[in-house]
C-alpha positions in Angstrom: -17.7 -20.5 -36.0 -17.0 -20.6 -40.0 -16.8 -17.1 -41.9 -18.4 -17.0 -45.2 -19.2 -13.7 -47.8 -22.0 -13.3 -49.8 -20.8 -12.2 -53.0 -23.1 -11.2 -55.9 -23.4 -11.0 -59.5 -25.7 -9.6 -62.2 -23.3 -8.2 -64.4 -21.2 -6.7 -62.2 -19.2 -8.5 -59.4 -20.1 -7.0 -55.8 -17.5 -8.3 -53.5 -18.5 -8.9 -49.8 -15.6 -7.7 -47.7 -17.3 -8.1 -44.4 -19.0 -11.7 -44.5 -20.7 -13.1 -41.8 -20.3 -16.0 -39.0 -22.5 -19.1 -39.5 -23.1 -22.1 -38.0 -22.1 -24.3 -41.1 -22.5 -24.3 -44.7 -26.2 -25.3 -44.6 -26.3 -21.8 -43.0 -24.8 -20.4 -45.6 -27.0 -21.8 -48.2 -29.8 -20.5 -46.3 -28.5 -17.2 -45.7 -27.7 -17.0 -49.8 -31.2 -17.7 -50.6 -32.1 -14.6 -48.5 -30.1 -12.6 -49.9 -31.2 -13.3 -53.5 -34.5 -12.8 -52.5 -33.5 -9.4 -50.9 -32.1 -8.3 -54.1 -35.5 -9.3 -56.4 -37.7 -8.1 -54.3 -35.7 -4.4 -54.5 -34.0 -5.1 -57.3 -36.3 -6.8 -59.3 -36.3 -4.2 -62.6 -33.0 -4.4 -62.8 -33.0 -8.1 -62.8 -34.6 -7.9 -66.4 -32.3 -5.9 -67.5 -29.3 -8.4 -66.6 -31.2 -11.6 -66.5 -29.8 -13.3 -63.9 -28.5 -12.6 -60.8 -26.4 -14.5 -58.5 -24.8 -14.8 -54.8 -21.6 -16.7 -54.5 -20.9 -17.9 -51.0 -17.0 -18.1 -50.1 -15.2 -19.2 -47.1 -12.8 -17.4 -45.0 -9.9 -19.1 -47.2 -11.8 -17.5 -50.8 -13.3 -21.3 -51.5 -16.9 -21.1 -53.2 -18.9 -23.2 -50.8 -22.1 -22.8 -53.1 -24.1 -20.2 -55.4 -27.1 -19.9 -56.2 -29.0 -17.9 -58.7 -31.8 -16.5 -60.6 -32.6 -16.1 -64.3 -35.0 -14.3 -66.3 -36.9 -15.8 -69.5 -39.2 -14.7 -71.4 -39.9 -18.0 -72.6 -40.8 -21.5 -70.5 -38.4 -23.6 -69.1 -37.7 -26.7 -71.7 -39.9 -29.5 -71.2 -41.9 -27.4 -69.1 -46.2 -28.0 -69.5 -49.4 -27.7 -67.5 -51.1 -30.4 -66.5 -54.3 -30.6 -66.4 -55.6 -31.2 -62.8 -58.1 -34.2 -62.3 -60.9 -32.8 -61.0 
């Protein structure tokens, strides 16, 4: 079974030294979801401090196999509007 870590990032670099066995790498994207919605929800004041946060997901030879992460705005994403529903 395939050894990936979960490393993260919101300023500073937190190496994962133990990782974890998964499945596959669909796992693994799973898993790093998870774990950046671990670190909001106990986190979460520091996330506005950093504005982003992120979990980079190596394999057992130091390969990124994904990432995934989080930002912080106070502002809208561009093109971003609400439509108006059609009741």
């Amino acid at each position: 079974m395939p050894h990936f870590y979960f490393h993260t990032e919101n300023g500073d670099c937190i190496r994962d030294d133990q990782g974890e066995d998964l499945p596959d790498v669909e796992a693994a994207r799973e898993e790093a979801v998870t774990v950046l919605g671990e670190i909001l929800r106990y986190r979460g004041a520091a996330f506005w401090e950093t504005a982003s946060f992120s979990v980079i997901v190596t394999d057992a030879d130091g390969r990124t196999v994904v990432s995934v992460t989080a930002r912080a705005s106070d502002a809208a994403p561009e093109g971003w509007t609400l439509q108006e529903t059609g009741e």
